[in-house]
Structure formats: structure tokens, C-alpha cells
NUDREN-504191 format. One record per atom (N, C-alpha, C): x, y, z; residue in three letters. Coordinates in steps of 0.001 Angstrom, whole numbers, padded with zeros to 6 digits, always signed. Example, Ala and Ser with C-alpha at 12.3 -4.5 7.8 and 13.67 -1.06 7.14 Angstrom:
+013190-005690+007800Ala
+012300-004500+007800Ala
+013200-003300+007800Ala
+012850-002250+007080Ser
+013670-001060+007140Ser
+012900+000030+007870Ser
***
This chain:
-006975-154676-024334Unk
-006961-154362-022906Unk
-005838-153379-022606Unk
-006109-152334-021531Unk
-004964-151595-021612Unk
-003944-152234-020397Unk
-002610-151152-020433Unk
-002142-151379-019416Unk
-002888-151685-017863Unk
-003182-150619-017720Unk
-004164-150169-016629Unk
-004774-151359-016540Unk
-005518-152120-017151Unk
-006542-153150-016516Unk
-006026-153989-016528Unk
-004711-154324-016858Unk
-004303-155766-016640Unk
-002867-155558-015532Unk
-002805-154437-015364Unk
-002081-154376-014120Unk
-003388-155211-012913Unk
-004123-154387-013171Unk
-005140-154242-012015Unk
-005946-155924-011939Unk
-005930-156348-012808Unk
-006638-158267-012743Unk
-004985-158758-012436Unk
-003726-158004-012429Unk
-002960-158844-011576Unk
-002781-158745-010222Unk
-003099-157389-009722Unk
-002986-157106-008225Unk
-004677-157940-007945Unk
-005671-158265-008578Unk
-006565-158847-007705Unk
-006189-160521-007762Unk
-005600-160867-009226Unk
-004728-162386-008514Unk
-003924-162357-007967Unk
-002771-161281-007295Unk
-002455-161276-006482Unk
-003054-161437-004977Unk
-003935-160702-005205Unk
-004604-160536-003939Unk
-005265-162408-003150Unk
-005896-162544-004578Unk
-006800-163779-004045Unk
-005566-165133-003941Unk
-004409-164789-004122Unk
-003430-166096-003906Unk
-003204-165613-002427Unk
-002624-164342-001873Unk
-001941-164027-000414Unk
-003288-164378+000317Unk
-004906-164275-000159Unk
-005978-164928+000917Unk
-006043-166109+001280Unk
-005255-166939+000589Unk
-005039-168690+000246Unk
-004622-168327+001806Unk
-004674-168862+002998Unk
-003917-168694+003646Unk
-003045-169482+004193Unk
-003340-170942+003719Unk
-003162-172252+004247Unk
-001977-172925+003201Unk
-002049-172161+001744Unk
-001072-171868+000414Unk
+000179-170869+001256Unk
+000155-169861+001452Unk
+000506-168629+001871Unk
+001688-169351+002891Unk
+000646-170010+004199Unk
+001749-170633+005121Unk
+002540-171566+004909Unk
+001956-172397+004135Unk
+003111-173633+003991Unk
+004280-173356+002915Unk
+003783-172667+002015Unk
+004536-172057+001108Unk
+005501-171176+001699Unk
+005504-170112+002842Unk
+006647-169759+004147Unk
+007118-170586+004299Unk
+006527-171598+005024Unk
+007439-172516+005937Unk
+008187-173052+005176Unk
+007955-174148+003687Unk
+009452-174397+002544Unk
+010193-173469+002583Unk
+009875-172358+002774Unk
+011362-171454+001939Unk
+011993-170928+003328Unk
+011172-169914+003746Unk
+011758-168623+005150Unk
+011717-169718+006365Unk
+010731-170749+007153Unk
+010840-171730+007980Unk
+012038-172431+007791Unk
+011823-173627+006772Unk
+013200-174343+006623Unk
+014284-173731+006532Unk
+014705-172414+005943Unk
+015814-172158+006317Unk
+016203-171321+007608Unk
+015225-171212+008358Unk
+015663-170813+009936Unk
+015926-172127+010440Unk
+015305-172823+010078Unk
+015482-174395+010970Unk
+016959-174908+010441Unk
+017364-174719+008983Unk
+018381-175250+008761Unk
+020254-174337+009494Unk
+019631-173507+009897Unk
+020948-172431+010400Unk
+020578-172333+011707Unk
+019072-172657+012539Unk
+019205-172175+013529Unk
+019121-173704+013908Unk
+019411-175125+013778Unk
+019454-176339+014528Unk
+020759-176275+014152Unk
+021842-175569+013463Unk
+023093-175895+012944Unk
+024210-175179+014164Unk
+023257-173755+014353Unk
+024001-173098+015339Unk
+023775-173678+017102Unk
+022092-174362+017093Unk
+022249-175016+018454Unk
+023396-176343+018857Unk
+023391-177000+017424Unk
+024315-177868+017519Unk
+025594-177363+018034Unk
+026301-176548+017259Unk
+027810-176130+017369Unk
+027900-175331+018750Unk
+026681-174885+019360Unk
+026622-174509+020496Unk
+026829-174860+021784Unk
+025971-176394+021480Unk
+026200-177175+022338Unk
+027009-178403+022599Unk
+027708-178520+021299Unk
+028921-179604+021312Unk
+029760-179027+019986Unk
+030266-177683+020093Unk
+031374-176867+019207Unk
+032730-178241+018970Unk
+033153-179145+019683Unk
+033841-179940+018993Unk
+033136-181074+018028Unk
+032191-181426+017965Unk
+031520-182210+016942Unk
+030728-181316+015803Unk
+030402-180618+016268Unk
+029811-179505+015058Unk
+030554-178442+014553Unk
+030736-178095+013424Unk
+031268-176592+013329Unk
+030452-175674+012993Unk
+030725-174175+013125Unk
+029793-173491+012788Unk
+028501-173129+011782Unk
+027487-172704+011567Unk
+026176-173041+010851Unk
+026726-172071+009671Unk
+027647-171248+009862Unk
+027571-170535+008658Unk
+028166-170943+007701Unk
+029079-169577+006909Unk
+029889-170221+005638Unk
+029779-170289+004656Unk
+030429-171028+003538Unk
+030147-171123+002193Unk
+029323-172461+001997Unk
+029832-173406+003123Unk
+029321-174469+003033Unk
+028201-174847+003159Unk
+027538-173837+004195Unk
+025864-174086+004469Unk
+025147-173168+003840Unk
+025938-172176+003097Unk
+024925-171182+002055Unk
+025141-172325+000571Unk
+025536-173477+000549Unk
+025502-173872-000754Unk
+024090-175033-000732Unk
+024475-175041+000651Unk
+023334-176588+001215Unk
+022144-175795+001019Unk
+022131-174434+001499Unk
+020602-173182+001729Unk
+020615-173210+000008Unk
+021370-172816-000754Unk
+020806-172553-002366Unk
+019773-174156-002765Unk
+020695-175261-002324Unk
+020218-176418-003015Unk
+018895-176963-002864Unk
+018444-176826-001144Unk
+017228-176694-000695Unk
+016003-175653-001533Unk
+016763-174637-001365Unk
+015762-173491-001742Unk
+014981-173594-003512Unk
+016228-174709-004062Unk
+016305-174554-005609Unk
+015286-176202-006165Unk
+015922-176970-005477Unk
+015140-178350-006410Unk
+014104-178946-004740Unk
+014409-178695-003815Unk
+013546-179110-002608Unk
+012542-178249-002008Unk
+012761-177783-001243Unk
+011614-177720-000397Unk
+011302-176158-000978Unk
+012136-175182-001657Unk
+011854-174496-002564Unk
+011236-174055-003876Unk
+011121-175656-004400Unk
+010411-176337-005550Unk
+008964-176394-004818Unk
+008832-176797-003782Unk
+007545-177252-003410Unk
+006669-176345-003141Unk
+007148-174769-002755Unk
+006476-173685-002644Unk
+006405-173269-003890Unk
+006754-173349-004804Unk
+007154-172903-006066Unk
+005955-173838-006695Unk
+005793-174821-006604Unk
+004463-175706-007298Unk
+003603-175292-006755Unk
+003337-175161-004866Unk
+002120-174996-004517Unk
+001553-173597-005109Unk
+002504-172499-005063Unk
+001989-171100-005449Unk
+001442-171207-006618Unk
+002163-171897-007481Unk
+001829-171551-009252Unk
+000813-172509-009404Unk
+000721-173814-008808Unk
-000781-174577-008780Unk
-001922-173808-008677Unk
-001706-173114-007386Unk
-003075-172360-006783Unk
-003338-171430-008000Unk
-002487-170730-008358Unk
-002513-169478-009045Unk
-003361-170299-010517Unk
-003471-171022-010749Unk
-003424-172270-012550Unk
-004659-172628-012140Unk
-005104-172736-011318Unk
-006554-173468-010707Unk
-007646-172969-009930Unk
-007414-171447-009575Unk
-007632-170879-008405Unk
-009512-170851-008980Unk
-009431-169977-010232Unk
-010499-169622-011282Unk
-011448-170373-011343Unk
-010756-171994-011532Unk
-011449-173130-011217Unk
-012685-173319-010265Unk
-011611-173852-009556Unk
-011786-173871-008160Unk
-012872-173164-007726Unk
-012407-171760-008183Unk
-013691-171070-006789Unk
-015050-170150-007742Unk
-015238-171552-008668Unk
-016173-171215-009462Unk
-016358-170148-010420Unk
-015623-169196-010439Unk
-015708-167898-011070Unk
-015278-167866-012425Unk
-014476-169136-013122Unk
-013880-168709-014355Unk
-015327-168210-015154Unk
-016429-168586-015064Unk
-017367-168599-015990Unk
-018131-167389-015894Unk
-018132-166790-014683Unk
-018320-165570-014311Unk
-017284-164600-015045Unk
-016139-165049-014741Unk
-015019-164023-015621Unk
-015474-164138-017167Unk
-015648-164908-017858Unk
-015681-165048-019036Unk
-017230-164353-020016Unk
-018266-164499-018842Unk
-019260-164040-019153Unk
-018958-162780-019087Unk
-018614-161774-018425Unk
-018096-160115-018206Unk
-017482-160148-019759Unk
-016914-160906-020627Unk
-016190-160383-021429Unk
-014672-160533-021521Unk
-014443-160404-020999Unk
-012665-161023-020437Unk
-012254-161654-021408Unk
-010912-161156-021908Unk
-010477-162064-022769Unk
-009661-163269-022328Unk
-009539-164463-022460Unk
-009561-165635-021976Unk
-007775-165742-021676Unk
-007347-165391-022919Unk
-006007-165395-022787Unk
-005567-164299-021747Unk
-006193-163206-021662Unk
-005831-162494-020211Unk
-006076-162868-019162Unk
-007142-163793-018689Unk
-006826-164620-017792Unk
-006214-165275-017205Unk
-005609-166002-017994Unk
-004581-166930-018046Unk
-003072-165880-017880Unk
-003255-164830-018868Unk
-001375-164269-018431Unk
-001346-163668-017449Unk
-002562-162969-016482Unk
-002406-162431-014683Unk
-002079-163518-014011Unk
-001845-164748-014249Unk
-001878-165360-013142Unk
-000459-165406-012956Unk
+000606-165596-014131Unk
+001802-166436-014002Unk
+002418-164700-013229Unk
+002578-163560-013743Unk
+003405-162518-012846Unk
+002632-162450-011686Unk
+001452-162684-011103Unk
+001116-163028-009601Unk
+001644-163591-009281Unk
+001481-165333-009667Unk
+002374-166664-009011Unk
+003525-166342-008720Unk
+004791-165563-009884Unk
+005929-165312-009625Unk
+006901-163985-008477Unk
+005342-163169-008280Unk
+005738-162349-007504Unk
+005504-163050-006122Unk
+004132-163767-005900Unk
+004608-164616-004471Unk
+006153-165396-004218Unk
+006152-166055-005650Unk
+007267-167231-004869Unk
+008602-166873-005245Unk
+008508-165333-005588Unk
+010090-164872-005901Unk
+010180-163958-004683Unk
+009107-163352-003761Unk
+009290-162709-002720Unk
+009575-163751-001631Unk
+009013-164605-001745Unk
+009228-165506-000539Unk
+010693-165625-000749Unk
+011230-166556-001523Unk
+012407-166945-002145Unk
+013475-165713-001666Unk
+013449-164884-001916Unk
+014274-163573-001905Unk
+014547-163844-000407Unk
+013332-163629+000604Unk
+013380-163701+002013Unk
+014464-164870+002277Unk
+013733-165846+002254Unk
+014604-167070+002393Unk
+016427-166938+002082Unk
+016702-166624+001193Unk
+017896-166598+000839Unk
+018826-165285+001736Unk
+017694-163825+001927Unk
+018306-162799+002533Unk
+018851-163987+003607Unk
+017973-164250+004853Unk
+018068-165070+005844Unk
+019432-165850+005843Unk
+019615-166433+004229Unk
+020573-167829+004237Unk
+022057-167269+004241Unk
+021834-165822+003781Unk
+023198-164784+003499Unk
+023760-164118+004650Unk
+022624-164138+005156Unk
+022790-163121+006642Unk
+023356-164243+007892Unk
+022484-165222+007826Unk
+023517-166628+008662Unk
+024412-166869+008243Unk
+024722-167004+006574Unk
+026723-167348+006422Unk
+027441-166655+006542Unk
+027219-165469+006871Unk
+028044-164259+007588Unk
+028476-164776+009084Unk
+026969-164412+009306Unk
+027305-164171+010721Unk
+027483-165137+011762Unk
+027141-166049+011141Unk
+026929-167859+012170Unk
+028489-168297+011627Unk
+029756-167410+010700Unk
+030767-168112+009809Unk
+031309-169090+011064Unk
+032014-168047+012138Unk
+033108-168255+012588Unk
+034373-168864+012125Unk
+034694-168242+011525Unk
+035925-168265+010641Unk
+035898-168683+009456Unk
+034916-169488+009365Unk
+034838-170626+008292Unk
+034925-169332+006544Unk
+034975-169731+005891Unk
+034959-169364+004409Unk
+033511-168781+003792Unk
+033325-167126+003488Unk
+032266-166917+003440Unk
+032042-166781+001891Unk
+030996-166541+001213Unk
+030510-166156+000071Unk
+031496-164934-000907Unk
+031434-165080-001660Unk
+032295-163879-002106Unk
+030864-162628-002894Unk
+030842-161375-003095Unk
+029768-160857-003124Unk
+029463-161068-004802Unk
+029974-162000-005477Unk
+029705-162403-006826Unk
+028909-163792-006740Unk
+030249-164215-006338Unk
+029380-165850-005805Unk
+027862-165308-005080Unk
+027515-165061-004445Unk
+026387-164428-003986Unk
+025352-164091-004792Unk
+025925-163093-005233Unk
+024591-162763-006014Unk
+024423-163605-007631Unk
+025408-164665-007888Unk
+025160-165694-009152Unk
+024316-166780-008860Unk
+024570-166809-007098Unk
+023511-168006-006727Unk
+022012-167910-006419Unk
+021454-166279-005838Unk
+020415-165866-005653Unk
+020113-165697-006727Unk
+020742-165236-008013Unk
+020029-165139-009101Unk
+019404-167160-009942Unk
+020526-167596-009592Unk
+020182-169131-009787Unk
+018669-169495-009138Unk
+019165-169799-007771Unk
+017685-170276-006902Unk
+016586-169678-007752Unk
+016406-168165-007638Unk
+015451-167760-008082Unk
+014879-167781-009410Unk
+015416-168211-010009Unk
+015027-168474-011712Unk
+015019-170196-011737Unk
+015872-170977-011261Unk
+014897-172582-010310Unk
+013326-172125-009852Unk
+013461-171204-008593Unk
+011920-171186-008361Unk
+010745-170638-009361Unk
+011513-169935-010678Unk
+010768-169187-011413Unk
+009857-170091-011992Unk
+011170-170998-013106Unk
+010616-171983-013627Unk
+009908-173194-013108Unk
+010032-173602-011873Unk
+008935-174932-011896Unk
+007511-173791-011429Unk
+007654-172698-010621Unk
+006555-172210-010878Unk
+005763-171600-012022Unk
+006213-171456-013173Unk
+005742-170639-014200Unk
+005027-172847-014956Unk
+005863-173591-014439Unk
+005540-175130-014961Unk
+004061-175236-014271Unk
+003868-175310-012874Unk
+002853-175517-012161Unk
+001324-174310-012744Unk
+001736-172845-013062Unk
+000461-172335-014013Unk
+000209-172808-014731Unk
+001032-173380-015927Unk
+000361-173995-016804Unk
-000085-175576-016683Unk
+000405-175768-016047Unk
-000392-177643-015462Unk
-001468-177369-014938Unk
-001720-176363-013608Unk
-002571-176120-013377Unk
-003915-175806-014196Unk
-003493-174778-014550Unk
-004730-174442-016072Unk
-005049-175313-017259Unk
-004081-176198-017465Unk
-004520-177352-018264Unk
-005254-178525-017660Unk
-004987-178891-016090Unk
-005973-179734-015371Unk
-007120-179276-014648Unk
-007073-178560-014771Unk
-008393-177520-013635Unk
-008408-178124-012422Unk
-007382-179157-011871Unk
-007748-179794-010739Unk
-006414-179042-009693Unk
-006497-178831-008559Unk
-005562-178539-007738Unk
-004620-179716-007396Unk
-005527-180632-006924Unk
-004756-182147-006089Unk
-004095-182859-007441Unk
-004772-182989-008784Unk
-003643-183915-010033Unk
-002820-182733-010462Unk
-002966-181767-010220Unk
-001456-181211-010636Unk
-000472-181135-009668Unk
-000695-180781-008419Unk
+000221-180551-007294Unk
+000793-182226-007066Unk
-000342-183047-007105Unk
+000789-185030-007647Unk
+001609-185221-008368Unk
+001097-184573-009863Unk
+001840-185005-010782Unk
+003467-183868-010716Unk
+003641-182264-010595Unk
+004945-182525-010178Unk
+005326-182922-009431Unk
+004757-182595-007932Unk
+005474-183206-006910Unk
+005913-184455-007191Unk
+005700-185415-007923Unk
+005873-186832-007643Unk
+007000-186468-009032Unk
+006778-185880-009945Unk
+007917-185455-011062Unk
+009352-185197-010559Unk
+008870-184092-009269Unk
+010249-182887-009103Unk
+010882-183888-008265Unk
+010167-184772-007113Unk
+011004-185207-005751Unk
+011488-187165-006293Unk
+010416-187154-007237Unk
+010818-189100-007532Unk
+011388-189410-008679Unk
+010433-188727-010019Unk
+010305-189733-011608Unk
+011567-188639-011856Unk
+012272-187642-012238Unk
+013164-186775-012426Unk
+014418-187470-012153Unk
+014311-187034-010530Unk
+015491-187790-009830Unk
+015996-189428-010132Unk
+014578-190485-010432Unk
+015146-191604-010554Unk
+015856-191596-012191Unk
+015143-191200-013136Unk
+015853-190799-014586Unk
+017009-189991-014989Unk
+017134-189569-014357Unk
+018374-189210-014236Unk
+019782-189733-013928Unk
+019153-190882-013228Unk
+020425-192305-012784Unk
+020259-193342-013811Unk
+018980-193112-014485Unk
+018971-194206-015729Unk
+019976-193982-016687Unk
+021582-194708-016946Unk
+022352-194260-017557Unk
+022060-194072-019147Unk
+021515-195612-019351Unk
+021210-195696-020881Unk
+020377-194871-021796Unk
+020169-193651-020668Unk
+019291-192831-021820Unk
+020016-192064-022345Unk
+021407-191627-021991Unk
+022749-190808-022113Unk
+021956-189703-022247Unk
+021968-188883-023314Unk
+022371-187728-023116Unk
+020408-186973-023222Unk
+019419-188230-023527Unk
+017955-187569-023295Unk
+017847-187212-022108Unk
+018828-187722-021122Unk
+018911-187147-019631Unk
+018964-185300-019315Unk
+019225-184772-020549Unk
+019426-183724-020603Unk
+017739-182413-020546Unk
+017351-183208-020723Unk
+015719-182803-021390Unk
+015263-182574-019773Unk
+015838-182901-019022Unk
+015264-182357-017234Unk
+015644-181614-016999Unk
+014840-180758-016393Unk
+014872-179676-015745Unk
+016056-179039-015235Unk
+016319-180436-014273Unk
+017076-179773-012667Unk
+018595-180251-013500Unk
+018904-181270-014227Unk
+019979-181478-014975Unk
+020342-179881-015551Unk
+019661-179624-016655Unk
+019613-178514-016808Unk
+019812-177397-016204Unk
+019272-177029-014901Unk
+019224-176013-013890Unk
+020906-176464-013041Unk
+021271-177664-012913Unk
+022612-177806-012552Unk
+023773-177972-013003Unk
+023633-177479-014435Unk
+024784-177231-015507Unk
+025018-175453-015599Unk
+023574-175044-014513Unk
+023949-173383-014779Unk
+024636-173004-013284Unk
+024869-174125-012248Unk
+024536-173609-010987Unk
+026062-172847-010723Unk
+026382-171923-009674Unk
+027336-171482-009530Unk
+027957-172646-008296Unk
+029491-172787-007989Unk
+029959-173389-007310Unk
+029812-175062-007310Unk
+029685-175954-006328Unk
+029652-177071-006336Unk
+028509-177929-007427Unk
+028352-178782-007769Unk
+027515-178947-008612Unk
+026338-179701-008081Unk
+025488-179640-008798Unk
+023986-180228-007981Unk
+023526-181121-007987Unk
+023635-181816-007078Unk
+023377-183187-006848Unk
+022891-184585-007536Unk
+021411-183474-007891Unk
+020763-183903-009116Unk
+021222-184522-010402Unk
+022678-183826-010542Unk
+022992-184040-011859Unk
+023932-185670-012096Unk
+023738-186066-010883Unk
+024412-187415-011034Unk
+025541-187736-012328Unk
+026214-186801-012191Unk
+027547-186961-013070Unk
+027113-186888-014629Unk
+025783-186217-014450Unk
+025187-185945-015991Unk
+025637-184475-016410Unk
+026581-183876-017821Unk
+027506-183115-017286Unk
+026576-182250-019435Unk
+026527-180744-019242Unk
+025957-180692-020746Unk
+026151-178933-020454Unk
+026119-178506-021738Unk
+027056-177121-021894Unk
+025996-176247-021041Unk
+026068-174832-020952Unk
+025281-173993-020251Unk
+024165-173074-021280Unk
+025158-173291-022649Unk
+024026-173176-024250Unk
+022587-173760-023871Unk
+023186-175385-023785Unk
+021982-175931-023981Unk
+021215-176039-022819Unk
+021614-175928-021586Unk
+021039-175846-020135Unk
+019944-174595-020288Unk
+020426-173834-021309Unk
+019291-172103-021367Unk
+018743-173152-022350Unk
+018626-173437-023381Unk
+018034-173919-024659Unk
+016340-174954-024009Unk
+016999-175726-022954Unk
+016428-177170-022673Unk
+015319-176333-021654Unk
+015640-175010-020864Unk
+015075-174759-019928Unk
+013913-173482-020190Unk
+014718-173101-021433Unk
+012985-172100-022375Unk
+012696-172833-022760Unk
+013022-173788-023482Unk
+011890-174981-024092Unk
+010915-175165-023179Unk
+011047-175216-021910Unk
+010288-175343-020359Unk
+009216-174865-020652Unk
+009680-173505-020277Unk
+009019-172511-020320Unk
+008088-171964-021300Unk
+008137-171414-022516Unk
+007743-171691-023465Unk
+006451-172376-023570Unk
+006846-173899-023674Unk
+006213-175108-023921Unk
+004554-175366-022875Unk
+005229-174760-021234Unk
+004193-174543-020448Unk
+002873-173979-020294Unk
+003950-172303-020788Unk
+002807-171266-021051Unk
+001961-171616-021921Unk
+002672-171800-023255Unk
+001659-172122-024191Unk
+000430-173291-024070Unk
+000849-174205-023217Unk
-000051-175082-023052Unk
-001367-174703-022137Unk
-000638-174018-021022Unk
-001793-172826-020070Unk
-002940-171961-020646Unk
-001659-171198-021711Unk
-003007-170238-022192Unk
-003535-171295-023755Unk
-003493-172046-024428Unk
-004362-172736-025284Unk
-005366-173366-023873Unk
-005151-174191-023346Unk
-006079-174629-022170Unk
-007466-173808-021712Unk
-006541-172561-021587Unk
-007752-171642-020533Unk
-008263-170608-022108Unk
-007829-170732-023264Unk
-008558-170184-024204Unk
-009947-171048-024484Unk
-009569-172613-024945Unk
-010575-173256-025126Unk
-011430-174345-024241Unk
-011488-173751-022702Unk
-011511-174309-022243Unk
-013384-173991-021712Unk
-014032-175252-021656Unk
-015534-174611-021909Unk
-016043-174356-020849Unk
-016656-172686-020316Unk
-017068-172221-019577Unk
-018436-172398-019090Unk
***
């Protein structure tokens, strides 16, 4: 296949994810919504009772905006996009149509993940401009970002949102179902993760998660997630291509032998 045509089967999975439109919106509202809501209920507060509230901006509420954007409600646009994108084929009957044209199977499967990632790294980007532009300007005095710190954390979030979305293509394409994959992380990223991670006695297999992982790379305060689970930044890259890796490959074996 040349360049040329597999640019072009990615701008049309591009295309058919931004028609999702109901994907499209809610997937806004996690990232660019919640964080207007999180700076703009921060600034009505301090507005309207400036001695109980302090200002929405800062270092302090651009760390709260990374953490959101990265394992919460940022994760969740990040599954829904790369779900849709893993299932879409499915779904709307056509894989078999694609496959009959000739298509090679494994090209199927690799347009989807730089689609998925160009939705939920544009969204993401937005979101964060937003979260940079309020800790400026909402500071009032308070302690702002430094332009390193800054750009170590946008590069963070966004490689968080990379990976559980590049996770959700290949779940997707290995379940052909939309609703058991979008359960099974969601219920991974927001419950079974988080509660294992407090399981002490597993010591250091605690390491094999994600967001453990993703919060041994984070810049500044440390992430929540990591419940005092503490492992070098070697193995935080090591544990987190294994991710990756491990995903894809499971995506495209899936959608190679998968019977049309």
C-alpha cells in the first residue's frame, strides 16, 4: 500500500469518528467542558466569597487540571475515542465490505489508532491550552507554572491520554463489541486499578499499572494514584511500552484473523 492510500483510509477514519457525534460531544465535555467548569466554578467561588476561596488559578489548580485531564475524566475521552475508533468497522457493518475490496487487514487495523490519537490528542491539547491560560490569568498572585514545568506536564497528560487510548483500539478490535470494551476499562481505569494498587501485599507487581507507572513519570506533585507506590522512571517507560506494544499487537492479530 502506498503512502498515499493509507494517508487517505486515515483521513476517512478520521472522518467517520468526528461523525460519531454523540462520541465527539461527550468526549469535549471530559476534557474542554470539565475544565471550564473546573476554573470557571473556582473563579465564581473566589468571586463571590474571595475570603473563603482563593483564586482559580496557579500552580495549584493547573496540577488538579493535569490530574483530571490524565487518569479521569481525560481517560474517559481517551477510551471512548479509541473504543469507537477499535469497533467502529464492526459496528457499522462494513468490516466485510472492507475486506472483500481487498484491503489488507492489518491496514485496517493501523488507520484507526493515528485517527483515534489525533481526536483525543486535539481535544486534550484544547483542554490543557484552556487549563494554562486560567493559571495565568485567574493566578492572582498565587504561584504560576514555570514555562518548563509547563510544557513537561502537557507533554505528560498527553502521552496518559495517548496510551489508554492506543489500549482502548486494541480492546476494541479484539472485542468487536463497543459496550464490553468501554466496561471493561472503564471499570479497569476508575475501580480494579485504583483498588490494586492499595493492595499492599502485591509489593512491587503493583508496578505492572498503568497509572503507577504514568505517576513515577509525572512532573511536580505526585499522583495520587500512586498510593505511596514509588519505582524508577526506567521502568515506568519499560512497564508502559510493554502497554503499548502488547495492545497493538493484540488489535492487529484480532482484526487480521478475524472472520469476515
Amino acid at each position: 500500500m502506498s503512502t498515499v492510500t493509507f494517508v487517505q483510509m486515515v483521513r476517512a477514519e478520521l472522518l467517520r469518528i468526528r461523525r460519531r457525534r454523540g462520541v465527539m460531544a461527550t468526549a469535549a465535555f471530559f476534557t474542554i467542558g470539565v475544565t471550564l467548569l473546573l476554573f470557571g466554578i473556582g473563579e465564581i467561588q473566589h468571586l463571590a466569597q474571595p475570603g473563603s476561596y482563593g483564586p482559580a488559578g496557579g500552580i495549584t489548580d493547573f496540577n488538579r487540571a493535569t490530574v483530571i485531564l490524565s487518569v479521569w475524566f481525560g481517560a474517559l475521552a481517551a477510551i471512548l475515542v479509541g473504543t469507537e475508533a477499535g469497533t467502529s468497522d464492526l459496528s457499522s457493518g462494513v468490516f466485510r465490505d472492507l475486506v472483500v475490496t481487498g484491503r489488507e487487514r492489518l491496514w485496517l487495523f493501523a488507520v484507526r489508532v493515528p485517527a483515534a490519537l489525533m481526536v483525543t490528542l486535539a481535544m486534550g491539547a484544547a483542554a490543557l491550552g484552556i487549563s494554562l491560560a486560567a493559571s495565568y490569568a485567574l493566578a492572582g498572585g498565587l504561584p504560576t507554572p514555570s514555562a518548563g514545568y509547563a510544557i513537561d506536564s502537557v507533554l505528560w497528560v498527553l502521552a496518559a491520554e495517548a496510551l489508554l487510548c492506543v489500549v482502548a483500539v486494541g480492546l476494541g478490535s479484539l472485542t468487536g463489541s463497543r459496550a464490553a470494551s468501554l466496561t471493561a476499562l472503564i471499570g479497569w481505569q476508575i475501580i480494579a486499578a485504583r483498588v490494586l494498587a492499595e493492595v499492599s501485599f502485591l509489593g512491587s507487581l503493583r508496578d505492572v499499572i498503568p497509572n503507577i507507572a504514568l505517576g513515577a513519570l509525572k512532573p511536580g506533585a505526585a499522583l495520587p494514584d500512586n498510593n505511596g507506590v514509588t519505582m524508577s522512571a526506567g521502568a515506568a517507560v519499560v512497564v508502559l511500552a510493554i502497554w503499548l506494544v502488547a495492545w497493538t499487537w493484540v488489535g492487529a492479530w484480532r482484526t487480521r484473523t478475524r472472520d469476515a
